[in-house]
C-alpha positions as CSV (number, residue, x, y, z in Angstrom):
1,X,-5.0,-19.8,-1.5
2,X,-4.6,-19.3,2.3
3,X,-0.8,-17.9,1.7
4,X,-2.0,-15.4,-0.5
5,X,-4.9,-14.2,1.5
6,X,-2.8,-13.8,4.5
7,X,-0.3,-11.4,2.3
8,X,-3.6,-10.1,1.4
9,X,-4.6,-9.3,5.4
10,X,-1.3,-7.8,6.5
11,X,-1.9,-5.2,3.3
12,X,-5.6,-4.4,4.8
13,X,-4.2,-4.0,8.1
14,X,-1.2,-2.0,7.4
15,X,-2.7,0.2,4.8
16,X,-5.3,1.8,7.1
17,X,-7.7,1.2,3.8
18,X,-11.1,0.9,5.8
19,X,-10.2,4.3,7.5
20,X,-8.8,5.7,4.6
21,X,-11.3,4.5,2.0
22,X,-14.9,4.2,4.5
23,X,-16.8,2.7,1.4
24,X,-14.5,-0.4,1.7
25,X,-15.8,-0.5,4.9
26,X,-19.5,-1.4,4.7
27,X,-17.8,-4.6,2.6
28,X,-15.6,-5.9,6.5
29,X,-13.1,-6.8,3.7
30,X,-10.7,-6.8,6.3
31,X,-12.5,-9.1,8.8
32,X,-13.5,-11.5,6.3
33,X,-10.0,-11.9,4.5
34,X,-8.8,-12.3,8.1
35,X,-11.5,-14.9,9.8
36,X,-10.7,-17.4,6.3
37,X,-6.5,-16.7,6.9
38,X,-7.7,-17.8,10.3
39,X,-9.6,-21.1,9.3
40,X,-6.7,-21.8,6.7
41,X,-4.2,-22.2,10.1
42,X,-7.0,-24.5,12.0
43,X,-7.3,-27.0,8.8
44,X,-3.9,-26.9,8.2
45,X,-1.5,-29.0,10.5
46,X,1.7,-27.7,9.0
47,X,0.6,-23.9,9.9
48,X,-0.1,-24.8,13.3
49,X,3.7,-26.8,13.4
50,X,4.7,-23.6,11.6
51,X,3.3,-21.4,14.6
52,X,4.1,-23.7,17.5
53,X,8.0,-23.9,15.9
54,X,8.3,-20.3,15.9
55,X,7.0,-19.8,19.1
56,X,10.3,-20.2,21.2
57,X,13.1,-19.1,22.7
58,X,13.3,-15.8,24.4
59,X,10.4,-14.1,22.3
60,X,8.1,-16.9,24.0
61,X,9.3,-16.0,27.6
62,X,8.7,-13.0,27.8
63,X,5.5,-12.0,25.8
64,X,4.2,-14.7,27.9
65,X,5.2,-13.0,31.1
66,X,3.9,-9.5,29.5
67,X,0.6,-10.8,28.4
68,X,0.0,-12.4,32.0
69,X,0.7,-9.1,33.6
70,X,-1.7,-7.3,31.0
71,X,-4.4,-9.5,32.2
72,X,-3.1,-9.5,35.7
73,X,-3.4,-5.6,35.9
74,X,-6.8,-5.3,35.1
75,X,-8.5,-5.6,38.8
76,X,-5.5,-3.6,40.0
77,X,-6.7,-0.7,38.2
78,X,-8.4,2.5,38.1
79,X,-10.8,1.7,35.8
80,X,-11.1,-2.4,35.7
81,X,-14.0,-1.8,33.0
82,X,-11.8,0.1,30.3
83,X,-9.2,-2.4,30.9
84,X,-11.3,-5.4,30.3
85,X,-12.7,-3.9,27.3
86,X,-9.1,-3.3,25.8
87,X,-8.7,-6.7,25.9
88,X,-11.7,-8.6,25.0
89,X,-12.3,-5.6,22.0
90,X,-8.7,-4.9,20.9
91,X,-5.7,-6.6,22.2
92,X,-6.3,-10.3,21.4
93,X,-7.0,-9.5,17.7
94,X,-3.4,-8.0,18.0
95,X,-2.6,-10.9,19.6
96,X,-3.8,-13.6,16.7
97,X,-2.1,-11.1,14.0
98,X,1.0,-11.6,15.3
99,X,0.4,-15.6,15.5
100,X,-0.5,-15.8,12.3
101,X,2.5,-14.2,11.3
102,X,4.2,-17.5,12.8
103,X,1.9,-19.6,11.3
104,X,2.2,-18.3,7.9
105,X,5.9,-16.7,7.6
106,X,8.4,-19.8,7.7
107,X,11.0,-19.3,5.1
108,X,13.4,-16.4,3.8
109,X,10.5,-16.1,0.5
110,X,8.0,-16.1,3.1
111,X,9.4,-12.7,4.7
112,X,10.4,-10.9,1.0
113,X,6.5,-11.3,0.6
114,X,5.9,-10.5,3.9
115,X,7.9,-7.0,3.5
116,X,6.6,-6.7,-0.1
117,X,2.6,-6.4,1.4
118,X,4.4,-3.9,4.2
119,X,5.8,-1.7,1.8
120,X,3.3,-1.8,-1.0
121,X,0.5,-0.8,2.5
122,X,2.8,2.0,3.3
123,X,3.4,3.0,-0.2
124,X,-0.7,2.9,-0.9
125,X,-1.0,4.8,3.0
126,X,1.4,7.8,1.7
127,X,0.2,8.0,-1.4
128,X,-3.8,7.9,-0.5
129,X,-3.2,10.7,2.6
130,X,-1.3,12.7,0.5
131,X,-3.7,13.3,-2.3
132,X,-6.3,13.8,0.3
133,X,-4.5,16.2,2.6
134,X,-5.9,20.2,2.8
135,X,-3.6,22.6,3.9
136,X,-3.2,21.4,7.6
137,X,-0.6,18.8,9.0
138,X,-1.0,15.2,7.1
139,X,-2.7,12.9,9.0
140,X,-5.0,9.4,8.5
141,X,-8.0,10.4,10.1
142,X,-8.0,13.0,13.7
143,X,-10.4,10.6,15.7
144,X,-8.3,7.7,15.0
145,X,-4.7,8.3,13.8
146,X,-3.8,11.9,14.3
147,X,-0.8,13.5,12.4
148,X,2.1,12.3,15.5
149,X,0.9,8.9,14.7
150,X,0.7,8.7,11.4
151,X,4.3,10.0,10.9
152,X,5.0,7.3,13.6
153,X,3.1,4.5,11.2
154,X,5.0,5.9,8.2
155,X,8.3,5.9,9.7
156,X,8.4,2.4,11.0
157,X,7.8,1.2,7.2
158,X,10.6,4.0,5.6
159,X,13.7,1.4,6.3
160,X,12.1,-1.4,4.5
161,X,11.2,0.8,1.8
162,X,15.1,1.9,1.4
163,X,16.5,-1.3,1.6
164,X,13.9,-2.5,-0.8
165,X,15.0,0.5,-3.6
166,X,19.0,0.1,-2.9
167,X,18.5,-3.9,-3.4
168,X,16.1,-3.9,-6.4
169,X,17.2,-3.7,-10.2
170,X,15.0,-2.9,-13.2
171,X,11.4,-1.2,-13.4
172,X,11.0,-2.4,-9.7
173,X,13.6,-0.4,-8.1
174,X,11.9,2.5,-10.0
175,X,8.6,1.6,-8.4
176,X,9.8,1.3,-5.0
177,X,11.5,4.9,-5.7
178,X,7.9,6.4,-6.2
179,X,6.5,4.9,-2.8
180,X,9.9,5.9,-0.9
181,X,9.5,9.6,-1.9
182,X,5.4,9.3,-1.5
183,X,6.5,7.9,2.2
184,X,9.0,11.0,2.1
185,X,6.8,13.7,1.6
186,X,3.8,12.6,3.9
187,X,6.3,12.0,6.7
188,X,7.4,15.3,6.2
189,X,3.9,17.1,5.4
190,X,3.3,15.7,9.3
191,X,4.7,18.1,10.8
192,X,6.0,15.8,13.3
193,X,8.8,16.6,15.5
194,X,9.3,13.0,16.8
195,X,9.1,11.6,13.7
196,X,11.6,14.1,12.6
197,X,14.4,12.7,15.4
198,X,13.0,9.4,14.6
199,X,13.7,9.9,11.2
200,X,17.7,11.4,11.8
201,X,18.1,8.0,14.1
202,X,17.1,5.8,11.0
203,X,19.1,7.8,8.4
204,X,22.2,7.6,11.1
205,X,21.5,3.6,11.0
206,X,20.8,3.0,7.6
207,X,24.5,4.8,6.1
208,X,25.8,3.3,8.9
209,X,24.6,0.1,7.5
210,X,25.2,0.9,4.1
211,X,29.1,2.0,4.3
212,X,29.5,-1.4,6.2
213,X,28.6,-3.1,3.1
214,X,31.5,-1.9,0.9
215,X,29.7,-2.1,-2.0
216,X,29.4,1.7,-3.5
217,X,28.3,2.2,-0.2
218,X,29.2,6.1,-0.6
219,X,27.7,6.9,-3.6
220,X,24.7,5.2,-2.0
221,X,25.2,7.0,1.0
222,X,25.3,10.4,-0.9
223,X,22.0,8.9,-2.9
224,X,20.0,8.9,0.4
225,X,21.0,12.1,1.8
226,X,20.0,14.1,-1.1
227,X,16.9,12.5,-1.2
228,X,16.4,13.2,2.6
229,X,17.5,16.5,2.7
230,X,16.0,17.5,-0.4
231,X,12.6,16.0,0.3
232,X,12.3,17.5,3.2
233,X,13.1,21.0,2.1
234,X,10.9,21.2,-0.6
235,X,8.0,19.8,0.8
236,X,8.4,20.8,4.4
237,X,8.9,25.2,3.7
238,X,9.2,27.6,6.7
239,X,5.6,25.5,8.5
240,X,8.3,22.7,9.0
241,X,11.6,24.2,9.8
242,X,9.9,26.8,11.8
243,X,8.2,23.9,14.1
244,X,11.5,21.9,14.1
245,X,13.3,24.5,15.2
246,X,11.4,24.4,18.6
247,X,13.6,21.3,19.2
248,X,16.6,24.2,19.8
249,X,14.8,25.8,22.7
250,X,12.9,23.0,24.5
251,X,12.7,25.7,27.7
252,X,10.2,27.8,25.4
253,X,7.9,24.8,24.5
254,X,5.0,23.7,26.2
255,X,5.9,20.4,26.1
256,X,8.5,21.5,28.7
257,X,7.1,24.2,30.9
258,X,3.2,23.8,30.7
259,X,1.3,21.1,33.2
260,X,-0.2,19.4,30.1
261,X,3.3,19.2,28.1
262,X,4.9,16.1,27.8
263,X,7.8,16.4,30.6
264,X,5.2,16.8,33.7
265,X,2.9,14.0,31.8
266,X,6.1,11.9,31.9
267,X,6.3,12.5,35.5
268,X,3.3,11.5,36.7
269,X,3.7,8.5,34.6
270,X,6.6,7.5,36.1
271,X,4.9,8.9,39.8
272,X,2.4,5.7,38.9
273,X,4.9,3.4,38.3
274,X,6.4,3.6,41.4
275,X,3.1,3.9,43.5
276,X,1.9,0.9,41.5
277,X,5.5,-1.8,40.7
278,X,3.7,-5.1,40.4
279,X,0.4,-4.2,38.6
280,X,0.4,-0.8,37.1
281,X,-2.9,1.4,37.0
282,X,-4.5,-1.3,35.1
283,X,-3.9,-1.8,31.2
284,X,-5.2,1.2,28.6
285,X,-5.9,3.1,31.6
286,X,-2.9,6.2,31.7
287,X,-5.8,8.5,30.3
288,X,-8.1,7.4,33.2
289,X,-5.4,7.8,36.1
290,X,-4.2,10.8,34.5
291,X,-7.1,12.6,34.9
292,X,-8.7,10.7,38.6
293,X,-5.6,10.6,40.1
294,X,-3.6,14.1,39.3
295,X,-6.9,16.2,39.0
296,X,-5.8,18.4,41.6
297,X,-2.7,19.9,39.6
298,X,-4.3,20.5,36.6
299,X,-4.3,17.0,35.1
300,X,-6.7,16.6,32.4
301,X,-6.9,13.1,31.2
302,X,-4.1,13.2,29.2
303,X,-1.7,10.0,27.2
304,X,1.4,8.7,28.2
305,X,3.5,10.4,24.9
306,X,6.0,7.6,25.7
307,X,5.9,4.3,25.1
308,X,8.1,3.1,27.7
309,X,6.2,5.2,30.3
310,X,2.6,4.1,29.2
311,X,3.9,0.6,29.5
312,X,5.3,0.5,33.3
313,X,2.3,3.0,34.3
314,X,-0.4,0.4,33.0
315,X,1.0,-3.0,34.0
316,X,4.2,-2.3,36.4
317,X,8.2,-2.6,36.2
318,X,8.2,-6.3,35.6
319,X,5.7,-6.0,32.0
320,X,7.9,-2.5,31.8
321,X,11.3,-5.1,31.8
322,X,9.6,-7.6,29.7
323,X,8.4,-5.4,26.7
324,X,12.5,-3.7,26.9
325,X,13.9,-7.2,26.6
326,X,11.1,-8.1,23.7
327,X,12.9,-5.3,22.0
328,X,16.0,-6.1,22.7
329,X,16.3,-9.7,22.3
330,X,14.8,-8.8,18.8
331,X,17.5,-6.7,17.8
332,X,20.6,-8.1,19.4
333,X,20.6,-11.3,17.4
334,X,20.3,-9.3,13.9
335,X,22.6,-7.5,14.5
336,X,25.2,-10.4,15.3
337,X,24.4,-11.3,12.3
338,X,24.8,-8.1,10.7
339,X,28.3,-7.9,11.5
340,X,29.1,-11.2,10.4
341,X,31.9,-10.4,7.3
342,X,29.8,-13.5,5.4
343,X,27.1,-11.1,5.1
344,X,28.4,-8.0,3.5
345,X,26.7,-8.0,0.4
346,X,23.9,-5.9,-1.0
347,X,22.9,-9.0,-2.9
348,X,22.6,-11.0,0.2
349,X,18.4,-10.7,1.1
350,X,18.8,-11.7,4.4
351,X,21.2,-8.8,5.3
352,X,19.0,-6.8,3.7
353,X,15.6,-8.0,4.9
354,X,17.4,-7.6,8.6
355,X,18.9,-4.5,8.0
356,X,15.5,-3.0,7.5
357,X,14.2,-4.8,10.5
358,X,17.5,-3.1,13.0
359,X,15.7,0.3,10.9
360,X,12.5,-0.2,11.7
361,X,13.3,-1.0,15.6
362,X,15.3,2.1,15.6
363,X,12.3,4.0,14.4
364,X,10.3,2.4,17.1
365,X,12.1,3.1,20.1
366,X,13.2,6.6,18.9
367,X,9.7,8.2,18.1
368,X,7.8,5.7,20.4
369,X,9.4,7.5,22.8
370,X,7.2,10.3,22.2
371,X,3.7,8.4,21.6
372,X,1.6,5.8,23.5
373,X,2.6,3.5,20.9
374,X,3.5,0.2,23.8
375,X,0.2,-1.5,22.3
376,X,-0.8,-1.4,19.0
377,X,-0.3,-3.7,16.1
378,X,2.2,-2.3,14.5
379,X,4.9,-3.9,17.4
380,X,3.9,-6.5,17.4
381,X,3.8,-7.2,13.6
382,X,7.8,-5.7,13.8
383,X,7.7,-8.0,17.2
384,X,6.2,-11.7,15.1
385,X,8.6,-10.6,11.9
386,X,11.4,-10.5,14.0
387,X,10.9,-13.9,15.5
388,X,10.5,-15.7,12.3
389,X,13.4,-14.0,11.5
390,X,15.8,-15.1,13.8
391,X,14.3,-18.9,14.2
392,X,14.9,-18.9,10.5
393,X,18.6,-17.6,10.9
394,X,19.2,-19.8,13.9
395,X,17.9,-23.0,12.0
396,X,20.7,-22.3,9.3
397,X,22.9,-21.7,11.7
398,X,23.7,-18.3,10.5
399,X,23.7,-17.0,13.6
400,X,25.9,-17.8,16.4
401,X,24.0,-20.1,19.4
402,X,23.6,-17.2,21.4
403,X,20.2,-16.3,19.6
């Protein structure tokens, strides 16, 4: 019962359903789903084994390190009361979704279910926003997920839904089909213009992953670019192209030339990094110094727009290193594996469940490079999947000792 209530969570949490659907709500179907997944780990020795054996390694080391200088930050900075607040309100229920994720997620079925709730939230996310939307950009809800972050939530989901449609057979693959185009269209209907270069780095990684398969990996290849390109004309007209088309001519956008845009905002992130290299401004704070610090050139309390940024401004180089190699070391032994000539098979789920996990990373670091993204749940579900992931390769020694 637990198992299935903890696929059960991850679908609440992913799909955005309490914002999307407020009436669900009033219920906290969310909160209690989650407190009982929570009980079932504390009664249940071989979750907490589960948890403690996944905990290891690299991953350990240094979210360890970055946690310590989150909560190390916070009388540092400009504003210790927002900082504390981010923690005691928000981060540590990040924090005990991504160890329940070890807890619960200790075998290669355990992850295909895993990915099935992922895709089937993102799936029910596109789907719901689109038959919702008006004639403005798509987005979850302005005050809490505006149309940049929603194409960022949607694209971190589109590789595991393409691996999931090339790999399935039957009426399933046709199902998956619907929710990959759903996901399609709403990512387009964003408007984005990092999800849109977020979205060429995943295509460029995914044929690239597909033609090293061999296995009608150009027809497949040809598949997913008319989909893509297709898609995206239909559904994104002369709103879309004539918004990405500012990408050309970055001197003409605001983003570029204006004190608000994203390059000065990226300075003066980086300005607080280096006037701040142990502790940062203090944790959820960049809006705060932003605004008290840089007031008198026309700062007005203003987000990160980078990930990277938001991450050194906040808590200093070292958590800035430490969240790169979190990243890193999460990649780097999938895609050993990746390459491994064993593995080149569009049968073989673990290629293909890691495939979408390289995709998904991609995603992150490509379009959270233009969004305050260093915090939110979505890494550090990609961050707990990963870690299963590789403790479960390493323990069938799959992958070289090097993980």
């Amino acid at each position: 019962m637990f198992q299935k209530l903890f696929y059960l969570s991850i679908f609440l949490d992913l799909s955005q359903i309490q914002i999307l659907i407020p009436f669900l709500a009033k219920f906290e179907m969310q909160k209690i789903v989650t407190v009982i997944v929570i009980l079932g780990v504390m009664f249940d020795s071989r979750l907490v084994n589960n948890m403690k054996s996944n905990f290891t390694g690299d991953h350990k080391k240094y979210l360890l390190i970055l946690i310590a200088f989150i909560v190390m930050s916070v009388p540092f900075g400009v504003y210790p009361g927002n900082s504390l607040s981010f923690i005691i309100e928000v981060y540590w229920k990040t924090l005990v979704g991504y160890f329940l994720i070890l807890a619960y997620i200790s075998t290669d079925e355990d992850i295909n279910k895993l990915i099935w709730s992922y895709v089937l939230a993102i799936g029910f996310l596109s789907l719901t926003i689109i038959n919702d939307s008006d004639s403005g950009r798509l987005a979850i809800n302005e005050d809490v997920f505006d149309a940049n972050d929603t194409a960022f939530l949607l694209l971190l989901g589109l590789p595991f839904l393409v691996w999931k449609f090339i790999s399935l057979k039957g009426i399933n693959k046709y199902f998956v089909a619907v929710l990959l185009i759903a996901t399609m269209v709403a990512l387009v209907k964003t408007n984005s213009r990092g999800a849109f270069l977020g979205l060429i780095a995943v295509y460029l990684v995914t044929i690239t992953q597909i033609n090293r398969l061999q296995v009608g990996g150009l027809g497949k290849i040809i598949i997913a670019s008319v989909i893509v390109i297709g898609v995206t004309v239909y559904y994104g007209g002369d709103v879309y192209f004539d918004r990405i088309s500012t990408l050309l001519e970055p001197s003409k956008d605001y983003n570029v030339s204006d004190t608000h845009g994203r390059i000065q905002i990226w300075e003066r992130g980086l300005d607080m990094m280096l006037s701040n290299p142990f502790f940062g401004v203090g944790v959820d704070n960049f809006i705060s110094a932003d605004g008290m610090l840089y007031a008198d050139i026309g700062a007005r309390y203003q987000a990160a727009h980078n990930s990277f940024i938001q991450v050194g401004a906040e808590i200093g180089v070292i958590g800035l290193l430490m969240f790169i190699l979190l990243i890193w070391r999460s990649v780097k032994p999938i895609s050993i594996m990746l390459n491994t000539e064993s593995y080149m098979s569009v049968d073989n789920s673990f290629l293909i469940n890691g495939s979408a996990i390289v995709g998904s990373w991609v995603a992150y670091v490509v379009s959270g490079s233009f969004l305050s993204a260093a915090f939110i749940s979505s890494f550090y579900f990609l961050l707990a999947m990963s870690t299963v992931y590789i403790k479960i390769a390493s323990s069938k020694d799959e992958i070289s000792g090097d993980v």
